[in-house]
MIGUTI-781492 format. One record per residue: x, y, z of N, C-alpha, C in turn; residue in three letters. Coordinates in steps of 0.02 Angstrom, whole numbers, always signed. Layout:
// MIGUTI-781492
PT    nc1    nc2    nc3   cac1   cac2   cac3    cc1    cc2    cc3 code
PT      X      Y      Z      X      Y      Z      X      Y      Z  ALA
...
// end
This chain:
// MIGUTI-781492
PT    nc1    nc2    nc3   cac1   cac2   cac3    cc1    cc2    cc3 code
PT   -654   -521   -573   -625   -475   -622   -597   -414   -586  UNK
PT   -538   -406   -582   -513   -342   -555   -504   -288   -608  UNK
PT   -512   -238   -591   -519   -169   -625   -457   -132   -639  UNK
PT   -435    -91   -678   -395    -78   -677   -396     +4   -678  UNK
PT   -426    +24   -592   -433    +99   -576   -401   +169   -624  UNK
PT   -320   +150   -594   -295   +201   -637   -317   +221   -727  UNK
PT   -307   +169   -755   -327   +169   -821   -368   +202   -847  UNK
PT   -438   +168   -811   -501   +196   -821   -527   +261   -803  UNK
PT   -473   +295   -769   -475   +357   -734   -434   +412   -783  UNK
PT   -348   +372   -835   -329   +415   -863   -374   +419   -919  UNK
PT   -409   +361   -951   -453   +335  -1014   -522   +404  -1010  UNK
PT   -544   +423   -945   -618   +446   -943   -569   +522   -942  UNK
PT   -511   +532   -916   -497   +605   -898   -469   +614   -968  UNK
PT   -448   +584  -1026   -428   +633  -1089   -478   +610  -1133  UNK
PT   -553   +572  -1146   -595   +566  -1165   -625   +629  -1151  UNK
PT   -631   +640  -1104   -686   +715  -1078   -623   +774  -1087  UNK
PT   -566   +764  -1080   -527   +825  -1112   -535   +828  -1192  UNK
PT   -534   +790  -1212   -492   +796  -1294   -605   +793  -1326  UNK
PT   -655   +810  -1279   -714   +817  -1345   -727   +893  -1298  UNK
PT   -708   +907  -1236   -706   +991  -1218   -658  +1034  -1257  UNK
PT   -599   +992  -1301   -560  +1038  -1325   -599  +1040  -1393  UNK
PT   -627   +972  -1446   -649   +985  -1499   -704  +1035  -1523  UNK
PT   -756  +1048  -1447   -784  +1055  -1434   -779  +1151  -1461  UNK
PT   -714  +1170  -1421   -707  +1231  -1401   -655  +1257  -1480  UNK
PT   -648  +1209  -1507   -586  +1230  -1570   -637  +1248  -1622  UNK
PT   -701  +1188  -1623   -749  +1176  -1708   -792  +1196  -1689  UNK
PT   -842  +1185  -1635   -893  +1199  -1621   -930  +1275  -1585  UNK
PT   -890  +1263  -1520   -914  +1322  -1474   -937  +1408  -1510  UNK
PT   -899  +1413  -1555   -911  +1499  -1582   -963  +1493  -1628  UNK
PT   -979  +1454  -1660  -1043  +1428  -1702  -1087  +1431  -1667  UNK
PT  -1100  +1374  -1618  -1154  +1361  -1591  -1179  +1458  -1540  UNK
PT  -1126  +1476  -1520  -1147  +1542  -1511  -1166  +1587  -1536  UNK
PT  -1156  +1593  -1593  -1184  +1660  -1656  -1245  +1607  -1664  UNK
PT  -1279  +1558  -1669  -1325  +1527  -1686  -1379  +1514  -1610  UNK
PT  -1335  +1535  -1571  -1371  +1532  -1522  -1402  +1446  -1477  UNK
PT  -1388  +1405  -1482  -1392  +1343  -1501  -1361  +1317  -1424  UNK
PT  -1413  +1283  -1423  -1384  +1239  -1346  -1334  +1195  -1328  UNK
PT  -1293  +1202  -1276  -1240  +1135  -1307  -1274  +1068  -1289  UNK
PT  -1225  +1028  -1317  -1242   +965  -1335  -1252   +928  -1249  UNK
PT  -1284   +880  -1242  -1282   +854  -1190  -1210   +822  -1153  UNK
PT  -1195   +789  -1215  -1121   +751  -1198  -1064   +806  -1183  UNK
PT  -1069   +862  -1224   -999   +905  -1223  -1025   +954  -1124  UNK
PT  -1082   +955  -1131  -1102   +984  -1067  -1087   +942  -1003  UNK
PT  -1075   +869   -998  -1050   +820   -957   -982   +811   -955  UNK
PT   -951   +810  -1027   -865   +803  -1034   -839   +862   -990  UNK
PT   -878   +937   -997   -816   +984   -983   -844   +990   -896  UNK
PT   -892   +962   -897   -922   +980   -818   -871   +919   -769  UNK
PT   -853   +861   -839   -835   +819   -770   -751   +808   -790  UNK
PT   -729   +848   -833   -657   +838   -833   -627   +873   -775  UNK
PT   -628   +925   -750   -585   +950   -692   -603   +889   -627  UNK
PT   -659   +870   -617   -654   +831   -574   -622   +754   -590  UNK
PT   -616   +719   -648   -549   +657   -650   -500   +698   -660  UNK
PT   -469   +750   -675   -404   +795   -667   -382   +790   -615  UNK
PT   -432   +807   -571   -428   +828   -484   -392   +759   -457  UNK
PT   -450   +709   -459   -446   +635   -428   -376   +606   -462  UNK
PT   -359   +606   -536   -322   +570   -557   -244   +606   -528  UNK
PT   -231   +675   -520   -180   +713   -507   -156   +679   -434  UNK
PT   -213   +668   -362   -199   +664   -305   -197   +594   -291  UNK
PT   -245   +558   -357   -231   +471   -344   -164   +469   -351  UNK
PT   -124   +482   -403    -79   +472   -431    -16   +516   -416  UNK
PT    -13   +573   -403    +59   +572   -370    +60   +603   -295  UNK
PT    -11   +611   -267    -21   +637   -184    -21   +587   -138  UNK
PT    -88   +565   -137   -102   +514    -85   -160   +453   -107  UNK
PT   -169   +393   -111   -236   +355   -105   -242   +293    -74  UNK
PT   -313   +301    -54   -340   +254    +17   -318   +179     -4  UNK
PT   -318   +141    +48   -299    +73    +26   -337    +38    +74  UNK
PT   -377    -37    +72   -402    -57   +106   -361   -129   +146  UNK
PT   -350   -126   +200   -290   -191   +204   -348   -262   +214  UNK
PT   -346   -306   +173   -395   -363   +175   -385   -418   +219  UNK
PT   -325   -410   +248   -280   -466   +293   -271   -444   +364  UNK
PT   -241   -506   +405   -225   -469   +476   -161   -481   +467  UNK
PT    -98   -485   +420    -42   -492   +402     -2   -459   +445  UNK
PT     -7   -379   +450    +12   -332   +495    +15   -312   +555  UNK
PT    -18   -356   +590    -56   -366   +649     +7   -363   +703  UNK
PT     -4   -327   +754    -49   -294   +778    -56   -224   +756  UNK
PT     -3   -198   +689    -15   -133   +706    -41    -87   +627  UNK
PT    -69   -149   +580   -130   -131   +543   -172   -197   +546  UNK
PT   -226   -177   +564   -293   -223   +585   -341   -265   +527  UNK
PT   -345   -299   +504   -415   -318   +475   -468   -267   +460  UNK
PT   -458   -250   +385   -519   -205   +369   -497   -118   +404  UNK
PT   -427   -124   +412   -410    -50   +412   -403    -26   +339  UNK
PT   -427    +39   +334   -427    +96   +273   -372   +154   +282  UNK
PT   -307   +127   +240   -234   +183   +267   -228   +238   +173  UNK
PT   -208   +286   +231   -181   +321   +167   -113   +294   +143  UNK
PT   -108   +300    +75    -14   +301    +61     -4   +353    +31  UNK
PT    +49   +371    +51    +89   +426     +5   +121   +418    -52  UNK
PT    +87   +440   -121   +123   +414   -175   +176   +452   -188  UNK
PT   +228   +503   -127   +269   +526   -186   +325   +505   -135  UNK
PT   +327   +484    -64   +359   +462    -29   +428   +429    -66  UNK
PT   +416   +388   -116   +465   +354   -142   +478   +371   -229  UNK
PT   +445   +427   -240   +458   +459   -310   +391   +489   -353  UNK
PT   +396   +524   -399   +355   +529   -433   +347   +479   -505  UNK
PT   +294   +448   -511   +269   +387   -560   +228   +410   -601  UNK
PT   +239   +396   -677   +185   +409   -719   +135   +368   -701  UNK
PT    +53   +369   -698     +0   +328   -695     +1   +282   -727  UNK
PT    -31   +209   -737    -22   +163   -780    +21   +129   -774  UNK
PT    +71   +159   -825   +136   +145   -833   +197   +146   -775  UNK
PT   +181   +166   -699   +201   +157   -647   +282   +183   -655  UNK
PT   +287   +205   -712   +368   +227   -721   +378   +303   -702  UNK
PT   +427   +270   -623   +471   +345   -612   +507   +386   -639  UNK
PT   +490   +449   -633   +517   +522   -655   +539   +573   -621  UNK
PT   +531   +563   -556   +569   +605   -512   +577   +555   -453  UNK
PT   +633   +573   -425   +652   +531   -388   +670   +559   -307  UNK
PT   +612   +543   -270   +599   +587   -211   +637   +552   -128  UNK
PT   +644   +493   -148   +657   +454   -102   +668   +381   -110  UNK
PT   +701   +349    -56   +684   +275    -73   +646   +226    +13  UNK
PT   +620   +172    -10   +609   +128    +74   +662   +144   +112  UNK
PT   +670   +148   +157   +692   +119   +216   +680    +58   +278  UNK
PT   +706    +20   +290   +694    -24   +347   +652    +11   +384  UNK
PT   +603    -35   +414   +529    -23   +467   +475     +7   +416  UNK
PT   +460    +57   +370   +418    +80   +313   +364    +34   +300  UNK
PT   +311    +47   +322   +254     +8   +277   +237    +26   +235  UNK
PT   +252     -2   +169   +246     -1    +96   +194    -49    +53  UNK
PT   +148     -6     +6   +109    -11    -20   +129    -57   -113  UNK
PT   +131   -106   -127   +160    -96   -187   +121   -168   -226  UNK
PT   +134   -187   -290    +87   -209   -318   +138   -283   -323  UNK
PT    +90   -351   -310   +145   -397   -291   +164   -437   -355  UNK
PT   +229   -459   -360   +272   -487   -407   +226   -534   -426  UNK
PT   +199   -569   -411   +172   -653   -421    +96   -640   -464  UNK
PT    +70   -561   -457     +4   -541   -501    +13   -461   -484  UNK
PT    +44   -417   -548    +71   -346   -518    -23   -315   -528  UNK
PT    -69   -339   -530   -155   -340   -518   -171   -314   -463  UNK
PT   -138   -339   -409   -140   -361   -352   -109   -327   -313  UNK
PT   -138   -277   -257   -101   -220   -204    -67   -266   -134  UNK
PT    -33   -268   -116     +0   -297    -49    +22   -232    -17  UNK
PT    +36   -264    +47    +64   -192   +100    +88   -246   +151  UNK
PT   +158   -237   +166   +209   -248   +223   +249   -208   +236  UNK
PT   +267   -239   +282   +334   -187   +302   +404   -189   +279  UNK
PT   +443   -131   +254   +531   -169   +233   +561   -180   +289  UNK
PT   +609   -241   +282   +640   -260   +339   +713   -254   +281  UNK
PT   +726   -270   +237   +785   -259   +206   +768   -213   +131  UNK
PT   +829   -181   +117   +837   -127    +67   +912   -187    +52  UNK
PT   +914   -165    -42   +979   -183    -77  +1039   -180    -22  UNK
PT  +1087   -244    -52  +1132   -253     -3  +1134   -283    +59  UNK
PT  +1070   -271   +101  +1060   -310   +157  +1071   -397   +140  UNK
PT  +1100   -401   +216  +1079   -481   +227  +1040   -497   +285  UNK
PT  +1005   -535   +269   +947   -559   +309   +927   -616   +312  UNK
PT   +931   -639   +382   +927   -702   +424   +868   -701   +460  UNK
PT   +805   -748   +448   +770   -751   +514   +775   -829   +532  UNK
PT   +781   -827   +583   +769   -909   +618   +742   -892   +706  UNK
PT   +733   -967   +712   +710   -966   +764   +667   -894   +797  UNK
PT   +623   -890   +752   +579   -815   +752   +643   -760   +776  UNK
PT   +691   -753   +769   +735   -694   +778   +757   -670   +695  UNK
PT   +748   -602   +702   +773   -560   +638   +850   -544   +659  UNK
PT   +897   -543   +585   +937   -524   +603   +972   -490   +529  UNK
PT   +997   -433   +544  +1002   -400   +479  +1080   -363   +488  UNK
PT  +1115   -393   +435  +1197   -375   +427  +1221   -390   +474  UNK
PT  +1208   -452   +513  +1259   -492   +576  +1224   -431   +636  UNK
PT  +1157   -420   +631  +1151   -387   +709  +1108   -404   +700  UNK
PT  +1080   -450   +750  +1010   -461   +794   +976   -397   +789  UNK
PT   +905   -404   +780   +855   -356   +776   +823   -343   +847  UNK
PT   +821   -310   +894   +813   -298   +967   +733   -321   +974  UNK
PT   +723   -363  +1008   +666   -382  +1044   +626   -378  +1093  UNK
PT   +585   -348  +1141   +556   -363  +1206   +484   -389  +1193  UNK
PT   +500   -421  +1258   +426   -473  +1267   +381   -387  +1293  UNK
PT   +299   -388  +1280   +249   -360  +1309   +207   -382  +1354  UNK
PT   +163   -437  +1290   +143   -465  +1336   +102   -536  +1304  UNK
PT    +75   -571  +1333    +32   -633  +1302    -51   -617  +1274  UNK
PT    -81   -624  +1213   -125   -580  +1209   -141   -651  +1126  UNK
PT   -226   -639  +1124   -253   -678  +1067   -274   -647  +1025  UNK
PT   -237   -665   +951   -265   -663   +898   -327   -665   +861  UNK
PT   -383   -609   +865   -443   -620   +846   -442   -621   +751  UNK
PT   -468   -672   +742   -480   -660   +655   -541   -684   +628  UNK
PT   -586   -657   +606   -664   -653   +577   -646   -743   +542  UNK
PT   -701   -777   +552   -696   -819   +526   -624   -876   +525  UNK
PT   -615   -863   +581   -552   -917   +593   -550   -915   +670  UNK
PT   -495   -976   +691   -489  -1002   +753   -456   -921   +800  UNK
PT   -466   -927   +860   -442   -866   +920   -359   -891   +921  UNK
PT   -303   -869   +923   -257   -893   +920   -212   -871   +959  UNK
PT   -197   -892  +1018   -135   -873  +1075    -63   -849  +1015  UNK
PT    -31   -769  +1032     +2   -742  +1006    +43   -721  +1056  UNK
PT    +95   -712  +1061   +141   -686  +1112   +169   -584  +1066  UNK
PT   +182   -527  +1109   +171   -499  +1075   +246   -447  +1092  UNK
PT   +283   -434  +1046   +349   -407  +1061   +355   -340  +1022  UNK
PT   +397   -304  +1065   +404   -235  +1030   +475   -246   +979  UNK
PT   +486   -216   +929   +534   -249   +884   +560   -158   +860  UNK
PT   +621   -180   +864   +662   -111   +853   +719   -117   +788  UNK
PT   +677   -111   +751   +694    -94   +650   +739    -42   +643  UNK
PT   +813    -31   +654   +836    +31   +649   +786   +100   +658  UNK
PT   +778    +94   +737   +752   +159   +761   +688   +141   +753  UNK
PT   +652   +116   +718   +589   +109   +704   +540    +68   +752  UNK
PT   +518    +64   +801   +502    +44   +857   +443    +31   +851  UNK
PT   +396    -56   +830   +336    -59   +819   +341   -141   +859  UNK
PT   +271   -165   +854   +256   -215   +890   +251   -270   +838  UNK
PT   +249   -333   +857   +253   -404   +827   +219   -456   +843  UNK
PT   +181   -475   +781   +162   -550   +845   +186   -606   +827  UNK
PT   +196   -645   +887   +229   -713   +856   +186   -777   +888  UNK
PT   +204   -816   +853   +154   -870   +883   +218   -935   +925  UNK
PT   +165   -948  +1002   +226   -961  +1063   +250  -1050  +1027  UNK
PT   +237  -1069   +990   +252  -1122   +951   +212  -1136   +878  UNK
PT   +262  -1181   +816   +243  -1174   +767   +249  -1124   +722  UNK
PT   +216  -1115   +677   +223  -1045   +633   +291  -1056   +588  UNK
PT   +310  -1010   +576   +374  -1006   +532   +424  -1021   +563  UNK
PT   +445  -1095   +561   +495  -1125   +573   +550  -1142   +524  UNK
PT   +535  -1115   +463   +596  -1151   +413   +654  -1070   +393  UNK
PT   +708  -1099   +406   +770  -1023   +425   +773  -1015   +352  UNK
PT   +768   -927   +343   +797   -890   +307   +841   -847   +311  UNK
PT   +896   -862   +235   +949   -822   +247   +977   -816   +159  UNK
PT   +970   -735   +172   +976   -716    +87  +1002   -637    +91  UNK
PT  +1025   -638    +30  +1046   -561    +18  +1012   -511    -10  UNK
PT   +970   -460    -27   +923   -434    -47   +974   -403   -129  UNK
PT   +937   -405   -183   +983   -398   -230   +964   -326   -249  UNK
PT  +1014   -286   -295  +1015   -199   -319   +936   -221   -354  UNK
PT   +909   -140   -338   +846   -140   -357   +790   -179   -335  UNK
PT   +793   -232   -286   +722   -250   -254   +738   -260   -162  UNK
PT   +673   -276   -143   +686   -247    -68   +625   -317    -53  UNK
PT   +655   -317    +45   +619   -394    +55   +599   -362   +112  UNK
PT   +508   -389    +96   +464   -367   +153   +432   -426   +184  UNK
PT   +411   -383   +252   +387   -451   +279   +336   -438   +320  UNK
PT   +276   -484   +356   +199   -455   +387   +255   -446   +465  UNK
PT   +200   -402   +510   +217   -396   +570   +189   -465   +607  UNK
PT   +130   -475   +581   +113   -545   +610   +156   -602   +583  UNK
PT   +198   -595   +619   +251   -645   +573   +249   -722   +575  UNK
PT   +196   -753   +609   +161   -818   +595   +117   -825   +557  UNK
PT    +93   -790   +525    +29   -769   +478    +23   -718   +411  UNK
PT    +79   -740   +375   +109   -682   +346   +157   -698   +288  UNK
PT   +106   -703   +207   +121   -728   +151   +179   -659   +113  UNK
PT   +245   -669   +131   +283   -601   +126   +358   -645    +81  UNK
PT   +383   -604    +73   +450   -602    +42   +497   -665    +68  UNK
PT   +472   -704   +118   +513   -763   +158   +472   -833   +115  UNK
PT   +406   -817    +47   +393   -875    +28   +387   -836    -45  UNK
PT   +369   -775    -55   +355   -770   -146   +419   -715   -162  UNK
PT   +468   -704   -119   +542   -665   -138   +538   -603   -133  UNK
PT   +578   -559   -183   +578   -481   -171   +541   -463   -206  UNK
PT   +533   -397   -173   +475   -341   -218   +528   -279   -256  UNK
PT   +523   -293   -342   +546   -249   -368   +526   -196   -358  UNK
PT   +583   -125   -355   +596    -82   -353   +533    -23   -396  UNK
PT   +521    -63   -457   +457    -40   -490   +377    -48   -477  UNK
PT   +393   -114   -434   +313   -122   -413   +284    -78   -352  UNK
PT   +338    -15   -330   +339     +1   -252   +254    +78   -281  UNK
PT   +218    +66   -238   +173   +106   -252   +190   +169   -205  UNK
PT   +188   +146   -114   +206   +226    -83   +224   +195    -14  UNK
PT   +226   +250     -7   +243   +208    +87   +152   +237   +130  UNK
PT   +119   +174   +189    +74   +176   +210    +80   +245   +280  UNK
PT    +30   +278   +291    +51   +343   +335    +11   +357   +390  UNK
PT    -36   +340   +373   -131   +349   +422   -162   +307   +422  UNK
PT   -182   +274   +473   -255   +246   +453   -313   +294   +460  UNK
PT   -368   +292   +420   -440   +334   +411   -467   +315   +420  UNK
PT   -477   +259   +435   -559   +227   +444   -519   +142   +491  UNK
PT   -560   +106   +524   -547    +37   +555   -617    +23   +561  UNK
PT   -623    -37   +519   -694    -82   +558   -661   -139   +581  UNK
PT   -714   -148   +635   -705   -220   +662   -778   -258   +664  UNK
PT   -762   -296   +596   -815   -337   +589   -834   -400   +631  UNK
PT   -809   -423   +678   -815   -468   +738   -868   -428   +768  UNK
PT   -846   -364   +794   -920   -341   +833   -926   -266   +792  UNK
PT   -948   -274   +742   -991   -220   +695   -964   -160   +728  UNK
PT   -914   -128   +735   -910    -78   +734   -841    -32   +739  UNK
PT   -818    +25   +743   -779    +74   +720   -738    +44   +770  UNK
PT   -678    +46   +754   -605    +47   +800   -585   +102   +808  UNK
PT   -626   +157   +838   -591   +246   +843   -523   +233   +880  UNK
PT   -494   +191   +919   -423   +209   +962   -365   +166   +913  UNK
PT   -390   +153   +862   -359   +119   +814   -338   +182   +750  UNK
PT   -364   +232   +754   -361   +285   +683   -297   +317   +710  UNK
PT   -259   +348   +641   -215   +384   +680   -151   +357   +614  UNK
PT    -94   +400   +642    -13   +403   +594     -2   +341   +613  UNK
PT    +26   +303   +568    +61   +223   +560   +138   +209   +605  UNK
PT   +147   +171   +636   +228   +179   +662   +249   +130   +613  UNK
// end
């Protein structure tokens, strides 16, 4: 059963507003000339409304944590990394209702973006954009290529894929240059995504894709991510476990490329 955070956050923050206001309109001057204790409940509503005010204000149009459950991103968000996103990076959104009202920005190519996926909008995903509206985009033979230009490649180096509960997997590992955006890739030295794509990204949705790009359920098998489902762009990681050997990834924390 998945939860539906925001909701229950706007549901508890005007529940505890709207019996601190009844509270203070019918009640409060009575119970004072009478001298009279307040009620237990109205003493919890007004104690705990500024704090879902607080939480719901910075969930919702500042920043909130995200946990990445995949090695999709790999190498350069990890298994069981904890990233901030920035929710206003790409606009300001009513809660819930996810509908923009100010309009602060949009993706750009290389951006790791946070957004809720087409196929169950339940459901948080995070990749990277490789195309914005208008683009065309070709990958084959593991080469990206976007508006008739090859996406710049260098080899690093040869290096294995660790994943909790799955096979060790020889990955070859390339630095990949996203309009200016300069991050690493892994590819696998045979197999993997062999079947060529080539499509146009249509007005209003945008096509993302994992950095682990052999391992990596993205926009090249379930399509684009509307324009509405975009939650924020990813900025920090805060926290990294590495559950293989129980413990903190400190040289792993840090601003996202």
């Amino acid at each position: 059963m998945t939860i539906n955070f925001p909701l229950v956050l706007v549901v508890l923050t005007l529940l505890c507003g709207a019996i601190g206001l009844i509270d203070i309109l019918f009640f409060a001057a009575k119970r004072k000339e009478t001298n009279q204790k307040m009620p237990v409940l109205v003493d919890y509503a007004k104690s705990f409304f500024p704090v879902f005010l607080i939480v719901l204000l910075i969930r919702s149009f500042v920043v909130q944590p995200f946990r990445v459950p995949s090695g999709s991103l790999k190498p350069t968000i990890l298994t069981n990394d904890f990233v901030l996103v920035n929710q206003f990076a790409y606009g300001f959104r009513l809660p819930v209702l996810n509908k923009k009202v100010v309009s602060m920005g949009e993706p750009k190519a290389g951006d790791i973006a946070v957004f809720r996926f087409p196929g169950n909008p339940k459901v948080d995903y995070i990749k990277r954009v490789i195309g914005v509206p208008g683009d065309h985009i070709v990958y084959k033979n593991k080469q990206l290529t976007i508006n008739g230009q090859k996406v710049p490649q260098t080899f690093v180096k040869n290096t294995i894929d660790h994943e909790p509960g799955a096979s060790n997997l020889p990955v070859k590992v390339y630095e990949e240059n996203l309009e200016g955006v300069k991050h690493q890739i892994y590819v696998y030295p045979t197999g993997g995504a062999t079947v060529d794509y080539n499509v146009v990204v249509p007005k209003g949705y945008y096509f993302m894709m994992g950095d682990n790009r052999d391992a990596s359920a993205d926009s090249r098998f379930w399509g684009f991510v509307p324009e509405n489902n975009l939650i924020g762009k990813a900025v920090f990681v805060w926290f990294s476990w590495d559950s293989r050997r129980d413990r903190v990834r400190w040289s792993h924390l840090g601003f996202i490329k």
